[in-house]
N, C-alpha and C positions, 0 to 999 in steps of 0.2 A: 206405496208411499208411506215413509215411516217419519216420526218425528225429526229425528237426524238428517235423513234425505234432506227434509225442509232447510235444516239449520243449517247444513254443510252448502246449499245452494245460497243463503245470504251470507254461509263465511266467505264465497269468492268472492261474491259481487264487494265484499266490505274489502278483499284485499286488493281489489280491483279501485276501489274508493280511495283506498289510504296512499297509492302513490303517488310520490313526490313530496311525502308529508316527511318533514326531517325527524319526526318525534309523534310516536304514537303513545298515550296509553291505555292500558287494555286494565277497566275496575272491572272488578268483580263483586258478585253479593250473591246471596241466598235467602230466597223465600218459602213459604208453602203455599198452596192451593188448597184451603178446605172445602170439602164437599159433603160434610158430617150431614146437611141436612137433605142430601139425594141417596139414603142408605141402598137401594137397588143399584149404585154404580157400581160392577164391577172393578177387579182388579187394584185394589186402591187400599192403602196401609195409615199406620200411627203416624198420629203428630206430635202437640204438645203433649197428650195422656192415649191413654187407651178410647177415649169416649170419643177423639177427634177424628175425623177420616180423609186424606187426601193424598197428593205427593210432597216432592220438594224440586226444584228448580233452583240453578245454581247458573248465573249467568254472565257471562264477559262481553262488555260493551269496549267498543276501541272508542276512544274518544282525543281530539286533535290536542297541540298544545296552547291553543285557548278556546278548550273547552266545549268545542264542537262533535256532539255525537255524529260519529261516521260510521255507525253498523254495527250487529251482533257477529260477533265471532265464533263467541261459542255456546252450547247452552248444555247442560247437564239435568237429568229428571231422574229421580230413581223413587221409591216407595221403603219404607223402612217394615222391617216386617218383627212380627214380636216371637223372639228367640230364648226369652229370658234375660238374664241378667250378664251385659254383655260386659267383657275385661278388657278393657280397650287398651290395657300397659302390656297385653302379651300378646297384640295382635301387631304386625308390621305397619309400618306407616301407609304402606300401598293399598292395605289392606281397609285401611280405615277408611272413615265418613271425610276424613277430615282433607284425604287424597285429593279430594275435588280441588285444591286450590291449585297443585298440580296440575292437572288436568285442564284445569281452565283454561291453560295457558297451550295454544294447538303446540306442536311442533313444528321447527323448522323455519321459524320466524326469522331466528338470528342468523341464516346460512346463507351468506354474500349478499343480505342484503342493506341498501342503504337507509332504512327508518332505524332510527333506533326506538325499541319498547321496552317501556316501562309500566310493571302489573302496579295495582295500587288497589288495597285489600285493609279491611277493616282487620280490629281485633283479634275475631276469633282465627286471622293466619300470622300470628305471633305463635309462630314454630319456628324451632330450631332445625328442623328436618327442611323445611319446605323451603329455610334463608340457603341452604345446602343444595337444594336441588333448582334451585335458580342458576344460583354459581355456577354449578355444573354443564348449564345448559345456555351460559351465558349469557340471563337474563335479568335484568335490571328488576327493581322495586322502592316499593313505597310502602310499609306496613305499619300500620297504630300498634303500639304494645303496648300489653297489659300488664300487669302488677307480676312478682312472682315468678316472671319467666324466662327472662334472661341475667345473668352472674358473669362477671370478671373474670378471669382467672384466678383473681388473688379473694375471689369470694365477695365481692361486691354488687349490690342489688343495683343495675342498670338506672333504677326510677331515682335511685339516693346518690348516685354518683353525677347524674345529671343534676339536680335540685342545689348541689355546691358549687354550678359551673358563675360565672357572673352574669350579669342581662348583658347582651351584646347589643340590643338593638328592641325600641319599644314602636309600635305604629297600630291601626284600625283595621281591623280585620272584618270583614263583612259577611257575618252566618247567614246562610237560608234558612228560608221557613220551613219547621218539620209541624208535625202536627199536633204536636204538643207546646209549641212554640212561635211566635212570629220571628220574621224578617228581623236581627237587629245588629248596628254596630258593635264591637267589643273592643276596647282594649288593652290591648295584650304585649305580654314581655317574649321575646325571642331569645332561646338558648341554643349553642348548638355546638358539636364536637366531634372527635371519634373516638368510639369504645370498640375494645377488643374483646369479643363475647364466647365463654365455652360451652364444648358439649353438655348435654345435659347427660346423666347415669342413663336414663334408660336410650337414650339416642342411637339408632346404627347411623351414622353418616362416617363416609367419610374422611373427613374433615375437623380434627379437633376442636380448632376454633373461628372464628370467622372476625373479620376486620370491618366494622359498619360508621355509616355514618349519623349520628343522631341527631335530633330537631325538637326542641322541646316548644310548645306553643301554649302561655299558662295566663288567662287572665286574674291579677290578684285583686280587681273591686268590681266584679258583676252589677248588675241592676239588682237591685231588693227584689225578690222573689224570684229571680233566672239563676239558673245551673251555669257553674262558671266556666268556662272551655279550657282544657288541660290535655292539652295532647301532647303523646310522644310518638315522635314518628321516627320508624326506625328502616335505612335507605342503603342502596349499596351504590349511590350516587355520589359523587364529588364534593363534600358542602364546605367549603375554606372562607366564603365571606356570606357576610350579612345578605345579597342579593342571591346567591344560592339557597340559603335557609330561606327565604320567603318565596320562591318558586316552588320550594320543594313543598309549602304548607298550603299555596296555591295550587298545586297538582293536585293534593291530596283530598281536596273541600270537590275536585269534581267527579271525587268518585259517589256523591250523591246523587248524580246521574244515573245510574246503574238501579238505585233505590226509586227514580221517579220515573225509569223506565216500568218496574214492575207495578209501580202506583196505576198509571195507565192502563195496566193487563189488568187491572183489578176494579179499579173505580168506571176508567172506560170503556176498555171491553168487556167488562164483567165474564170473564172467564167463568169465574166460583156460583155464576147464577146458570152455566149451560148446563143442560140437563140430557146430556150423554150418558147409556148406559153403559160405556168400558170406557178405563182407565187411559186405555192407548187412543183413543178418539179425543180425549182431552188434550193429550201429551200433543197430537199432531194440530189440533187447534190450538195449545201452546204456541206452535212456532208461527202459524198464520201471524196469531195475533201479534206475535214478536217482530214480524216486520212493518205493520200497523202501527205500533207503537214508536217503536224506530223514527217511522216515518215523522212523525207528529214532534218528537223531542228535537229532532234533524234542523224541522221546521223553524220549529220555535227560539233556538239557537243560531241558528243560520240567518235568522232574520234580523238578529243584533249583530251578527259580525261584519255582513256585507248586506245590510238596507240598501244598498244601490242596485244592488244585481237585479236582473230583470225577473220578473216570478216565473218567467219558463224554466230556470233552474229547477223549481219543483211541484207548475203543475200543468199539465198537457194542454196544448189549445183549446179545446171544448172547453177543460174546467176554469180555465182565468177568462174567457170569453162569457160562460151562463156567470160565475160569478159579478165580471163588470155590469153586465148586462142587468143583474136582479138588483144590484144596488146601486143602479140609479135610474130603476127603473126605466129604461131607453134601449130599443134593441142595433141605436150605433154605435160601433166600438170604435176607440180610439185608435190613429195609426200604428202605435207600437203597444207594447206589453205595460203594465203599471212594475212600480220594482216591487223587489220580494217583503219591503216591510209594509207598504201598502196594502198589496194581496193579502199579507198574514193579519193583516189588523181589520180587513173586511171580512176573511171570513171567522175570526173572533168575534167581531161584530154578529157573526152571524148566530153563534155560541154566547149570543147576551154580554160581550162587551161593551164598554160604557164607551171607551177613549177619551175618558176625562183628564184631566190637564193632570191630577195628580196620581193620577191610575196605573202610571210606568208600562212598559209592554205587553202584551198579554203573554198569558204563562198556559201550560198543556192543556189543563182542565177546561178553560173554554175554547181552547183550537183543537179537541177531542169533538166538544158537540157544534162545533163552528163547522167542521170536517165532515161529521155524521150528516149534514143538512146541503151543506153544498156536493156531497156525492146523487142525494135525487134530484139537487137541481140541475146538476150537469149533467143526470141523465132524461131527463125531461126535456133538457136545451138540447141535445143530441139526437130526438127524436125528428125535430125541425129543422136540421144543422148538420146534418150526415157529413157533410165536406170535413167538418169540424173530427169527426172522429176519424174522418177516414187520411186526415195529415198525422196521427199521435203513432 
């Protein structure tokens, strides 16, 4: 049983998940795993410097189009190993680190069938190669661009040609919390157009130049002391009106999902605290945890979409059974199931939620140890309850 093995079994079950979904998209991100302070773990390379030790993970979450995590698709783990001083201008694109975003994306998505996906990729897949091998493979996008990296034909800096366009349209855009940062409103001016973008000198594609759609999203009076939001987002998506351009900035805000999928592998399951001696025992606990996590982001989004549905959606008889049971302390259940946003906010409760009037939903972090807690209670209620496990 290898890492993969693992991942490729939650990539069907995810394409098994996504049908009938008109619109998938598949974010992407990249993290590392340090384990600098277990130096007996085999198998294990550079991170930030030489003194760090771990992997990296590169991972693709498909998530609906609002915003519902529906599964890991794909995950990528490799170890960088120290070669010396690597030339990355005379090595092929395939060749490189940077291939994963590539990769990220399975193959065979787009062959008769009827979702359409769109990748949605931070920064560092502001490549000209990578806008190329979507094309090719007739796949949609959504990428932040950075400074420096895309020109005209006529020699024009994409970021300067955008910043002359007029405001099409101004409205409140609503950032999440990172962790340097809280929750807060912005707002921001909407710009948006198309630019015709060239090869760059060193490029093999292809493709001379490519035809995109841009989005520029810039707020010009921040809060005194907040970093001001300046996105360009660069799409091979249709964008002709003002309601296209704020779709496509709303697509784009949920590839932070992908970011708090990894949050979980790290904060929740504390991955970087097991203390495996080889590298590939990590990787394959990687993926355990990867459906763990899943599970919990699934949750917690799913419970704002459709608060009606009943919680068997996602959790087996025993477990909504010892649930209802502990919290309210009574071992008679009610005739039918409680719904999903009940369940999800008892066992938050169970993870030290308040559900105070201005406390809004619970968020992963306490339906991480809400989760941890009602797994021994449900097996504890199963010990007395065998009928209970023996319907899941």
């Amino acid at each position: 049983m290898t890492h993969q093995a693992i991942i490729s079994a939650q990539a069907r079950a995810t394409l098994e998940r996504v049908q009938g979904e008109e619109m998938v998209l598949l974010v992407q991100d990249t993290t590392t795993f340090d384990f600098s302070h277990h130096p007996g773990t085999a198998g294990l390379g550079t991170l930030e410097n030489a003194h760090c030790r771990g992997f990296l993970a590169h991972t693709t979450l498909a998530v609906s189009a609002v915003g519902v995590p529906l599964g890991v698709l794909a995950q990528q783990v490799w170890v960088r190993h120290e070669t010396g001083k690597r030339r990355r201008h005379e090595s092929a694109f395939a060749e490189k680190e940077s291939y994963k975003w590539v990769t990220g994306v399975p193959d065979g998505l787009t062959e008769g069938a009827q979702t359409r996906w769109v990748t949605v990729c931070d920064r560092e897949a502001h490549i000209y190669a990578f806008f190329d091998a979507m094309h090719a493979h007739g796949m949609d996008y959504i990428v932040r661009a950075t400074r420096e990296r895309s020109f005209t034909p006529d020699g024009r800096e994409v970021w300067t040609l955008v910043a002359d366009l007029p405001v099409q349209a101004r409205y409140t855009l609503m950032l999440q919390r990172r962790p340097d940062r809280a929750a807060r409103p912005a707002q921001v001016e909407l710009r948006f157009s198309q630019v015709t973008v060239k090869r760059p000198k060193r490029a093999n594609t292809a493709q001379a130049v490519l035809t995109l759609s841009v989005v520029a999203v810039i707020e010009p009076d921040p809060p005194a002391g907040e970093e001001a939001v300046h996105w360009l987002l660069l799409t091979s998506l249709p964008v002709a009106t003002v309601a296209q351009a704020r779709q496509i900035v709303t697509w784009y805000t949920y590839r932070w999902l992908v970011e708090r999928l990894h949050f979980v592998l790290k904060s929740g399951c504390r991955l970087e605290a097991r203390q495996l001696r080889d590298a590939v025992r990590l990787e394959r606990l990687l993926a355990v945890y990867s459906l763990v996590a899943w599970k919990l982001l699934w949750l917690t989004y799913q419970a704002r979409q459709t608060p009606d549905a009943p919680c068997t959606v996602a959790l087996q008889p025993h477990e909504w059974h010892a649930l209802y049971a502990f919290i309210h302390r009574a071992p008679r259940l009610p005739p039918s199931p409680p719904t999903l946003r009940q369940a999800t906010r008892w066992i938050a409760q169970l993870g030290g939620f308040l559900g105070r009037k201005g406390d809004g939903e619970p968020g992963v972090k306490v339906l991480w140890r809400g989760w941890t807690r009602l797994q021994d209670i449900a097996a504890t209620w199963s010990i007395s309850h065998p009928q209970d496990v023996g319907n899941v």
